[in-house]
C-alpha positions, 0 to 999 in steps of 0.5 A, a space after each residue: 559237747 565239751 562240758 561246762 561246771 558251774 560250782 556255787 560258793 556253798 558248795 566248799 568242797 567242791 570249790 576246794 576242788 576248783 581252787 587246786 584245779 585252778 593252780 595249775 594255771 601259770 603265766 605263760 613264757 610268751 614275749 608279748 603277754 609277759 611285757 603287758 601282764 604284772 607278774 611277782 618275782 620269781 627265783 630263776 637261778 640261785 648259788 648251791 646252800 653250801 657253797 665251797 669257794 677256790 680261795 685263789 678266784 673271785 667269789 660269784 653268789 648266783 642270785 638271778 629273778 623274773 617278774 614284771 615290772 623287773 625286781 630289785 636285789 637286795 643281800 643280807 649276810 649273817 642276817 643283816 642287810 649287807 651293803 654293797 656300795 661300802 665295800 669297793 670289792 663288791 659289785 653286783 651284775 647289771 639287770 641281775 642280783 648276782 655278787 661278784 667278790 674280788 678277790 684277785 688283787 689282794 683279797 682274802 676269801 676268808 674275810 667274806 665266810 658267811 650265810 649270805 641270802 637274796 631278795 628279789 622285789 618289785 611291787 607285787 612282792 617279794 621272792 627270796 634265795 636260800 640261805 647260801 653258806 658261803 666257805 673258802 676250800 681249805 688243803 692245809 699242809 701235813 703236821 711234821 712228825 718222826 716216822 718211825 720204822 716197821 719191824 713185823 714178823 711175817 704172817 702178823 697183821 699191820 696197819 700203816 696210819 695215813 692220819 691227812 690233814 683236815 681239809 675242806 671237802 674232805 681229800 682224797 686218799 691214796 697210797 703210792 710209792 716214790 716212783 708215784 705208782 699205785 701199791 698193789 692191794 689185793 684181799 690180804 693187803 688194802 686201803 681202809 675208807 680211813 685212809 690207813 693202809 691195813 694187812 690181814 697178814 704180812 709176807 717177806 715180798 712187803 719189805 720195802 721203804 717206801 709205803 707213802 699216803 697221798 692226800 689230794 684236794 680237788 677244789 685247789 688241785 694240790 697233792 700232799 705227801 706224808 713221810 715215807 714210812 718203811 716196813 721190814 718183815 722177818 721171816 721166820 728161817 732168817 730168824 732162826 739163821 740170825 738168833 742161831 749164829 749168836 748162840 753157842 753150841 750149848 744155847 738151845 733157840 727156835 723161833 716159833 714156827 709160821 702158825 694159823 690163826 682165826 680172823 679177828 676185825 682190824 675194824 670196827 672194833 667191838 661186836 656191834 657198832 651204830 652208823 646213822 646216815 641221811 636218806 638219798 645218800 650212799 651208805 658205806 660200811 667196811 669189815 676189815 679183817 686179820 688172821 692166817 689164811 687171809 680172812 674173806 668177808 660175807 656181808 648179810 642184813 639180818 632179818 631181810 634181803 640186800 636191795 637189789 639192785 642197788 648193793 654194791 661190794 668193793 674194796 674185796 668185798 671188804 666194804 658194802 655200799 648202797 646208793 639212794 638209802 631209804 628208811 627201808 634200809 634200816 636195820 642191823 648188818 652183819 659182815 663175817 670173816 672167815 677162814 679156815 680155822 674159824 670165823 668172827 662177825 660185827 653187826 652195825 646198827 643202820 639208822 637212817 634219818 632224812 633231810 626234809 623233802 617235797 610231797 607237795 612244793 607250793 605252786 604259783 597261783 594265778 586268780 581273778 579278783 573274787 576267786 579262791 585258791 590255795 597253797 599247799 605245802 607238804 614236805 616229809 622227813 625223819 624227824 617230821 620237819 616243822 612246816 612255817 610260812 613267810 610272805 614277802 620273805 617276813 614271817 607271816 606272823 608279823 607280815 600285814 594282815 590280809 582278810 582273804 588269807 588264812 593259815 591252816 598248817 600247811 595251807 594258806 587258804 584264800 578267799 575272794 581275793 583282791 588285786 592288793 591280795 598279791 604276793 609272794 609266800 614262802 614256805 619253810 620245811 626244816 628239822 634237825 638235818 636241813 631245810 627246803 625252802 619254797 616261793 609261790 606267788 598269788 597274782 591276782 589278774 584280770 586279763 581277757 582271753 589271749 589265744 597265743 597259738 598263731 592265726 591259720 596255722 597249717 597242720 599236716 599228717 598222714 591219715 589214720 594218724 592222731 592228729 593235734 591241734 594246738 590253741 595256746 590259750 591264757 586268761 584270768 578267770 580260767 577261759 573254756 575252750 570250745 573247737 568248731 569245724 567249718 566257717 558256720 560248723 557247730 561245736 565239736 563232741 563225741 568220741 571222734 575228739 579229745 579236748 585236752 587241758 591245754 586247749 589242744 584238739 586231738 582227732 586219734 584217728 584223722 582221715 581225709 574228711 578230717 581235713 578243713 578249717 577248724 576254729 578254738 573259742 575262748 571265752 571268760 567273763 571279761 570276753 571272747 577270742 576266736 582263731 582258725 588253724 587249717 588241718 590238711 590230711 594226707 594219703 600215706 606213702 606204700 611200696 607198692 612192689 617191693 624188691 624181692 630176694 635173688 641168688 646171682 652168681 658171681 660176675 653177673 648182674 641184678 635189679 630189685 625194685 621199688 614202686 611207690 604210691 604216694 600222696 600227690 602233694 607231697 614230693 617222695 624221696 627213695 634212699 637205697 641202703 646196703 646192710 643199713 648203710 650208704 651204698 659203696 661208691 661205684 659207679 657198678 651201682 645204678 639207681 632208677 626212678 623205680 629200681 636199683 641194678 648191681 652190674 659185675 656183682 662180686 663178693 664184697 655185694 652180698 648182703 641185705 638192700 633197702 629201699 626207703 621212700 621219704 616224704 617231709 611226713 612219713 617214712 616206708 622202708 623194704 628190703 630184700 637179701 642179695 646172695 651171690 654165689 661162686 660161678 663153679 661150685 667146690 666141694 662142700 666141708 662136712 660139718 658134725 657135731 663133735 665126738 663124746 669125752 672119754 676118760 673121767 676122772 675125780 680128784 680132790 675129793 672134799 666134802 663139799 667140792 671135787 674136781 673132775 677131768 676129761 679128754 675131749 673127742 674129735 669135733 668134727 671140723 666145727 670147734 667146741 664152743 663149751 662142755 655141759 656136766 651133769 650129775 646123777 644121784 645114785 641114792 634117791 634117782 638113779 638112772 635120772 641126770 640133771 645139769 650141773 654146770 658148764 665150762 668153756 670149749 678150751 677148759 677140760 677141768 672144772 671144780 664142782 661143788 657137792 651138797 651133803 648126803 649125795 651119791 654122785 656120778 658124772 658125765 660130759 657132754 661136747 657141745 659146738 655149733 652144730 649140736 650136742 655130743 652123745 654124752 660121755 660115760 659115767 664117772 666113778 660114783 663119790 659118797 658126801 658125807 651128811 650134814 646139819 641142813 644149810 638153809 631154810 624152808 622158803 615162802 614162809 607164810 601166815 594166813 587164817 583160812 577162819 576166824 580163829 586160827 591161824 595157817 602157817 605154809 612154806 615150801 618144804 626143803 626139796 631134794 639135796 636140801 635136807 643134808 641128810 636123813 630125818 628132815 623135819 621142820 620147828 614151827 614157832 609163833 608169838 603174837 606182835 607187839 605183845 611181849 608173848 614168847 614163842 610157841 614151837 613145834 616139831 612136825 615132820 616133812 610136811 608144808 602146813 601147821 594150823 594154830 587154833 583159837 586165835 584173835 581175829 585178824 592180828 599180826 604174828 611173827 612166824 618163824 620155821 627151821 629145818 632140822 635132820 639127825 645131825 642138827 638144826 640149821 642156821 636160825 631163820 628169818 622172821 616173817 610177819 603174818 595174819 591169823 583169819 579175816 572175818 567180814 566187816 562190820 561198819 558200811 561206809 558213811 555219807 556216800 555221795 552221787 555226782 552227776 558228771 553227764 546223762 551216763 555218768 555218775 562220780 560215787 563219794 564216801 567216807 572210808 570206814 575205820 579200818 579196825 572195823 575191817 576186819 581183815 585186809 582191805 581190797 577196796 568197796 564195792 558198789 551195787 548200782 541199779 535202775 529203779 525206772 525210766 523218768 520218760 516211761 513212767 514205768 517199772 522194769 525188771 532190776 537188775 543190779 550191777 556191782 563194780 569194785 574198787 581196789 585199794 583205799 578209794 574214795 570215789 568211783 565212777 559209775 558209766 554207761 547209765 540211762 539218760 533221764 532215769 531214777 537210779 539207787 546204789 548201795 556202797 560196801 567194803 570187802 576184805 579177803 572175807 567178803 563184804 560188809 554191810 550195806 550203806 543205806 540205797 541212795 537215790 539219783 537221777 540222770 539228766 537228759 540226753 539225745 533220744 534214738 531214732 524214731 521206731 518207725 517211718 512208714 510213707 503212704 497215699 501217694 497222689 499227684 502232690 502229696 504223701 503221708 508220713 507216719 512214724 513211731 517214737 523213738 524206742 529210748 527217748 532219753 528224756 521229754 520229746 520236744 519236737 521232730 525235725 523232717 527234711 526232705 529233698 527231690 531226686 531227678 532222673 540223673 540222681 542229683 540232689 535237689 534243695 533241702 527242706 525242713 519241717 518241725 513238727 510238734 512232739 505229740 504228733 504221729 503222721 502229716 500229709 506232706 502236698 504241693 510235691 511235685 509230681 511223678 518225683 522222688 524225694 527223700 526223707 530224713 526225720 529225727 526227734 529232739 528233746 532239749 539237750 539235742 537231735 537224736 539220730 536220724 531215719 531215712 526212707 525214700 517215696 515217689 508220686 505219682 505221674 500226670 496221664 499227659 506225660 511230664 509237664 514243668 513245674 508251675 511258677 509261682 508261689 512255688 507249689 507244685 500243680 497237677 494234671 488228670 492222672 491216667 494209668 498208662 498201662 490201659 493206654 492202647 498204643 501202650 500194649 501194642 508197643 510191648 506186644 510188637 517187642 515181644 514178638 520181635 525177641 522171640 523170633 531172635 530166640 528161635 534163629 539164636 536157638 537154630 543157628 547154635 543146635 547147628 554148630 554155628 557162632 553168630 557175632 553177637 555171641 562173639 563179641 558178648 564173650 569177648 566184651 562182657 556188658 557191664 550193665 547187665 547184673 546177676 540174679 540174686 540167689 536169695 530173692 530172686 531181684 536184680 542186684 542194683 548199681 550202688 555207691 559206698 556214700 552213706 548219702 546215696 538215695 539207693 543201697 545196694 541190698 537195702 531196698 524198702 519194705 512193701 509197707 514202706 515201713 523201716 524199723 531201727 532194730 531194738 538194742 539192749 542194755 549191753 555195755 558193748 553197745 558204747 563205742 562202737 561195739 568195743 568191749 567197754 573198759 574201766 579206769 584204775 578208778 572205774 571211769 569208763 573208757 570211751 564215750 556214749 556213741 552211735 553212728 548217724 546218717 550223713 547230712 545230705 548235701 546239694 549235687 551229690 549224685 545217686 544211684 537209681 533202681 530201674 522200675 516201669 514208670 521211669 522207664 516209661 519217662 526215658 521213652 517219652 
């Protein structure tokens, strides 16, 4: 049953609940309900806030709205009303508020600059646009100015100014010679993000006249050229040769020869510099370096990582990008350039500060007169952006006053609206950075229930297949949707549907008997609308022989097939595909109703077939490989894997790299895909290889790189298609030198195992990490955010070190260095950590019990401070027990259960309670300790629910007319019994279903003595209890009175009672027993002829034909009782079960269940939500409903076999 809420208004909390329920409700974009329903305007289409113009086209500021009756428009600019009928260059759109400025015919683009804003009105309120600052494109020309030539020595650093003109966007910039072709730039020679062209170095090859800054402005589609500026570089021979041949002989002159130097920045100046940039935007931060060799540039973030994902290097690593920055990029990043002969670094100080933006936008508001509802706005920024209220564009403070209106910050809260309550609101978030700006109207309608989903729509899908069914629906107050199935079908509930929001029916697993007509109810207080949509289920399509892989030789010819079963109604389609495609166009290619041949096959035919069989509502697919082979076959290639590389050598020998060659061995007719190298350390695993690195097939040198303080050897091994080489035979062994460690320990850690200390864990350096001899680690501490300085030890190589006598559960900053003999290594990363938890100390306050239905329970508290935690908060957890059944009246054993909800929550759901019992739960918090103390036992009782089936049904005292019934209660009434419902109906001879009858009987009976039966008739029974919420489920049985002594007599007619005859038993009849002794007689002389005729080797026909045509009427024995096994029918309905054949006390007993939480839904294991809900419903299978004409299968006994002779 689809649930219904009923709130009070002295219940604000939850009505607070409601009204954000009930802003989701929105006017839906239906032609005919939008032409009759009032609606205030609403902004559909506007211009950008800053908005860029072509100075050389006409100026259109968007401005589109919809609303019924249609708004008006209206503009101001630079916060006065703009008139547009005054100026003849302006006009404005028919049916829309867009401005169109002409600016074609002698206009200027400059005299129209401004803050422009719309208005949209009709008379349910106002929307407005934002501010639209409105700026004409600007691409100035470049100032004149001398350029004087570059005189550089070679191996000095240069920088060529670009210095554009300022434009407006910003130009692009870029630097070309005057054959207009890019200057080549490289990582000695590059373009700053200032446009200047910088050199870490200059070479005699950069010598030209021609360098040239281009500055290209895209909004006109104009270039501008700076003067071309010439660079001549002197080499330090043609120096000498020059200064020399001006010299006497006497004169004593050198040029000072080409000398090295460390990197210096070319930019940014300084050691440290500040960058503010907005969240969401591309964050850029550029090191440009000189000195000789070409400094290279290595980007870090001190005391964290660089985002993932995000970071991008360009301009040679020169400049670090990140995209989408956020407040967690802040912090302090540090580029270093690096040479040979040294190194210099400058840190940049990111701040990132944010432009408003949304966490909650206000939402249209839709409201029947005497409702609430509210608006909320919430929006986020750095700085935290002032949040004011406008309605009807005019700031709330000086707008009319409207009594069911309140402003709370950043919600409007409403109360018993009225029609005159409508209006549009905006709300403003804005801080230093910019704004947002927001409209949300408050419509107050009253409007009956509208169902927009068109009358007996048909719906059609594949059985075992969700199946949705649509009921569009609209209505002020929010209407319920109810689903029923059937002209007179009752409501629809249980596990076998969902009902969504929306109205939508879903039915997860649709099967045949799915199928039918089914109705959506919607009704509110102003009415009621009803409309049936039809729901045809169909059979799905399988490829009952599938084709199958064959080998053909070439020039044969081969069939695969393809049989389908399909749906009667729906007419298939088969597509065959080759590889994926469209079979080749040839007329050797035959398609079949159920086949596909291929005559002359040829080469070009191998490959994968599919055969694909479509219906408008599904789609099965099967394939099958085709390989045709050569009519002769020749002799086969013999592939290997390749032969090992031999004669190793090292070269280059550095500390830190060295070079190895080989020669490759034969590869044995399948090419060498790549070489794998792997090393040995002689010093701490000889004899132990590990993998080094590997290099293409075609490369038979490769530069390695060595860790300090290693023994090394190496080997190769081949490797191609078939598999690996042996490996090659070792190389000479090569000795690095030990070093300070270069990195570490990883996985640093705070966490107290007790109160009072604090445990600090890393992952020890491991192997080559150590660089040397004597590896041990600098353990420091200092409590945060106190000013203490830090504590240090030394320890050995170990992984733990315990701080003792510490606060409980207070942050520290951890740091730990690796250090050897030769020194200490680069300074580590600080990381946050907490000594030791204890448990909590507060139980959570005014917990709250909602009863959602009979099993399910919605929990409320209040969070406890979470200084009163004492550790980390992993969630509450609460303790929920059965005190007793409100039916019984009796106390049972308690036991308790516990779910737990992680994180911050609030509220939790208790499911799979007892329907009509008295519970109690306690709440409590838990850290990484345990649990705190318990919240005071609150009490709460589940409503009623369905009860079970009765315990028992027993039938006796079977006469000509009548039976008696006696039954038990039900094992779990679920609430107070208020009746039992008994049908029944008759069974003829040829098993059909006669009328049904239904008795209700008061709750406190145990038996009834049913009369005026018919005699010499089965019938059967259906019996079920009720309590007031509903039927329970339901137990069958089936009884036969007995037979009149003259034979079957009809029926009398009348009042429509069953009249009977004398009874006599027929077994004391005389013509009775002679009848059964003559057939008795009669087989066991065909036994002894059978038995004669068989010891003499002989066949009668009759064995003949009983080997050849098996009767299908005679049954095996059943190994377990000894019975016949009977006729029986999968229906549930059927009046006789194969395998369940009545008691002889005529007693049924519904086995008793246990409070596992496996028995809901279907023996599925129950689960729990995020928030533990529980999911899946309280179900239990229930016995059809019998209908007229159903046939049934009938075990044969002696009466009705005495009936059929008669």
């Amino acid at each position: 049953m689809m649930t219904k809420k009923t709130i009070s208004a002295s219940r604000a909390s939850l009505i607070l609940f409601l009204c954000q329920m009930i802003t989701a409700l929105e006017v839906p974009l239906d032609p005919i309900l939008l032409k009759e329903l009032s609606q205030p305007p609403t902004i559909t289409q506007q211009s950008p806030k800053d908005y860029i113009v072509d100075p050389r086209e006409n100026i259109v500021i968007q401005c589109e709205a919809k609303g019924k009756p249609p708004p008006s428009f209206s503009w101001t600019r630079n916060g006065t009303h703009f008139d547009i009928d005054k100026d003849a260059r302006v006009t404005v759109k028919p049916n829309s508020g867009t401005l169109v400025i002409n600016i074609m015919n002698g206009g200027k683009a400059e005299a129209y600059e401004g803050v422009y804003q719309c208005t949209a009105r009709n008379e349910r309120g106002a929307a407005i646009s934002n501010n639209i600052v409105i700026r004409p494109s600007r691409s100035p020309l470049w100032t004149k100015e001398k350029v004087e030539p570059k005189h550089v020595r070679e191996g000095d650093p240069l920088v060529l100014h670009c210095s554009p003109p300022v434009g407006l966007p910003p130009p692009i910039i870029f630097w070309m010679d005057n054959s207009f072709q890019r200057l080549p730039q490289n990582e000695r020679v590059s373009q700053g993000l200032n446009g200047d062209l910088y050199f870490s170095n200059v070479k005699p090859e950069d010598t030209r006249e021609d360098y040239i800054c281009y500055a290209r402005f895209n909004h006109t589609q104009t270039i501008q050229q700076k003067q071309p500026i010439s660079v001549k570089v002197f080499s330090m021979d043609s120096l000498n040769e020059t200064i020399s041949a001006n010299l006497s002989d006497t004169d004593f002159y050198g040029a000072k020869p080409l000398t090295e130097r460390r990197p210096t920045l070319l930019t940014p100046v300084g050691s440290t510099s500040n960058k503010v940039e907005l969240r969401g935007n591309v964050l850029l931060l550029e090191c440009i370096a000189e000195g000789l060799p070409t400094p290279l540039i290595r980007w870090i973030k001190e005391g964290g990582e660089l985002p993932i994902n995000r970071t991008f290097f360009e301009n040679f690593k020169k400049t670090l990008k990140i995209v989408e920055v956020s407040e967690a990029d802040s912090g302090k990043y540090k580029c270093v350039a690096r040479n040979p002969l040294g190194s210099t670094h400058h840190t940049i100080t990111v701040t990132v500060k944010a432009a408003p933006y949304w966490i909650t936008a206000p939402r249209n508001l839709v409201l029947s007169p005497g409702e609430d509802g509210t608006l909320i706005c919430r929006a986020n920024g750095n700085p935290k952006p002032n949040i004011s209220w406008l309605t009807n564009g005019v700031p709330i403070a000086i707008a009319p006053e409207d009594p069911s209106r309140k402003v709370d910050g950043d919600t409007i809260i409403f109360s018993d609206v009225q029609e005159r309550s409508s209006a549009v609101y905006q709300c403003n978030a804005s801080n230093e950075y910019g704004y947002l700006l927001a409209n949300a109207f408050v419509n107050v309608l009253a409007e009956p229930p509208r169902i927009l989903t068109p009358a007996n729509k048909l719906y059609q899908i594949i059985a075992n297949n969700p199946a949705l069914l649509d009921c569009a629906f609209f209505g002020s107050p929010v209407p319920e949707i109810e689903w029923f199935k059937g002209v007179k079908g009752s409501i629809l509930h249980g596990d076998l549907y969902v009902f969504h929001d929306n109205g939508t029916l879903e039915i997860p697993v649709a099967q045949k008997d799915s199928s039918g007509t089914y109705t959506c109810v919607a009704r509110n207080k102003l009415g009621k609308v009803q409309n049936e949509v039809h729901l045809e289920v169909k059979d799905p399509t399988m490829i009952i022989k599938q084709p199958e892989y064959k080998i053909i030789q070439k020039g044969g010819q081969v069939s695969f097939e393809c049989t389908i079963k399909h749906d009667r109604t729906l007419l298939p389609t088969i597509t065959w595909l080759k590889d994926n495609g469209e079979l080749p166009d040839d007329e050797r290619f035959i398609i079949h109703k159920d086949s596909l041949a291929i005559m002359n096959v040829t080469d070009k035919d191998d490959g994968t077939y599919t055969c694909v069989a479509n219906t408008t509502l599904d789609s099965v697919s099967a394939s099958a490989v085709l390989t045709v082979v050569a009519a002769t076959p020749t002799p086969a290639i013999i592939y290997d894997r390749p032969d090992p590389p031999f004669d190793l050598e090292l070269t280059d020998q550095l500390e830190r790299s060295i070079q190895l060659s080989w020669i490759p061995g034969y590869d044995n007719n399948s090419p060498i895909t790549n070489f794998v190298i792997e090393y040995e350390d002689g010093m701490r695993e000889p004899g132990v290889w590990h993998y080094q690195t590997e290099v293409r097939g075609t490369q038979t040198t490769v530069q390695l790189k060595l860790s300090p303080y290693v023994n090394y050897s190496f080997r190769v091994i081949a490797v191609n298609e078939i598999g690996r080489s042996q490996p090659s035979e070792a190389s000479e062994q090569y000795l690095t030198k030990a070093a300070k460690p270069d990195e570490n320990p990883s996985g640093v850690q705070g966490i107290g195992s007790e109160p009072d200390n604090l445990v600090i864990i890393w992952e020890p350096l491991k192997g080559f990490q150590s660089n040397g001899r004597g590896l041990q680690y600098k353990v420091s501490w200092r409590q945060k955010d106190v000013g203490d300085e830090w504590t240090s030890v030394i320890v050995a190589n170990v992984s733990k070190y315990i701080v003792s006598g510490t606060p409980t559960f207070v942050p520290y900053e951890i740091k730990v260095q690796a250090l050897n003999d030769i020194g200490y290594a680069p300074e580590p990363a600080e990381v946050i950590g907490h000594s030791g938890e204890d448990l909590p100390m507060v139980a959570p306050g005014n917990v709250q019990v909602h009863i959602v239905n009979s099993t399910l329970a919605k929990v409320h508290w209040d969070p406890v401070p979470l200084k009163t935690v004492r550790g980390h908060l992993q969630g509450y957890r609460i303790y929920y027990w059965k005190v007793q059944s409100l039916s019984k009246r009796r106390r049972r054993h308690v036991e308790k259960k516990i779910l737990t909800f992680s994180g911050n929550k609030t509220h939790g759901m208790l499911p799979g309670l007892e329907p009509y019992s008295s519970y109690k739960l306690n709440v409590r918090v838990v850290n990484g300790k345990g649990e705190g103390p318990a919240s005071p036992d609150k009490l709460f009782k589940t409503p009623e629910g369905v009860p079970s089936s009765p315990s028992f049904l027993k039938i006796s005292n079977p006469t000509l007319d009548s039976l008696t019934l006696e039954w038990g209660p039900p094992t779990h009434p679920n609430g107070i019994l208020i009746a039992y419902t008994l049908k029944f109906q008759p069974i003829n001879s040829t098993h059909e279903l006669g009328p049904l009858v239904e008795i209700r009987i008061p709750a406190n009976e145990t038996s009834l003595i049913l009369s005026n039966l018919n005699y010499s008739t089965r019938y059967k029974f259906y019996f079920y209890a009720q309590t007031s919420v509903g039927s329970g489920s339901q137990i069958t049985e089936e009884a036969v009175t007995i037979m009149d002594e003259a034979g079957i007599l009809p029926p009398a007619v009348g009042a429509g009672k069953a009249m009977a005859s004398r009874q006599v038993d027929i077994a004391t009849q005389g013509w009775f027993i002679g009848l059964m002794c003559a057939v008795a007689l009669l087989i066991l002389i065909l036994l002894i002829v059978c038995f004669i005729r068989r010891n003499k080797g002989g066949k009668y026909p009759v064995k003949e034909k009983e080997d050849a045509h098996a009767d299908p009427e005679i049954q095996p024995m059943k190994e377990d009782d000894g019975t016949f096994g009977e006729y029986s029918d999968a229906e549930d309905h059927k009046p006789l079960k194969k395998g369940s054949r009545t008691p002889s006390d005529r007693t049924v007993k519904k086995e008793d269940s246990d409070d596992s939480l496996v028995d809901y839904g279907e023996g599925v294991n129950g689960q729990f939500n995020e928030d533990g809900s529980f999911i899946g419903q309280y179900s239990g299978k229930k016995e059809k409903e019998p209908a007229e004409g159903n046939e049934s299968s009938e075990a044969p006994s002696p009466v009705n076999a005495m009936n059929s002779f008669v």
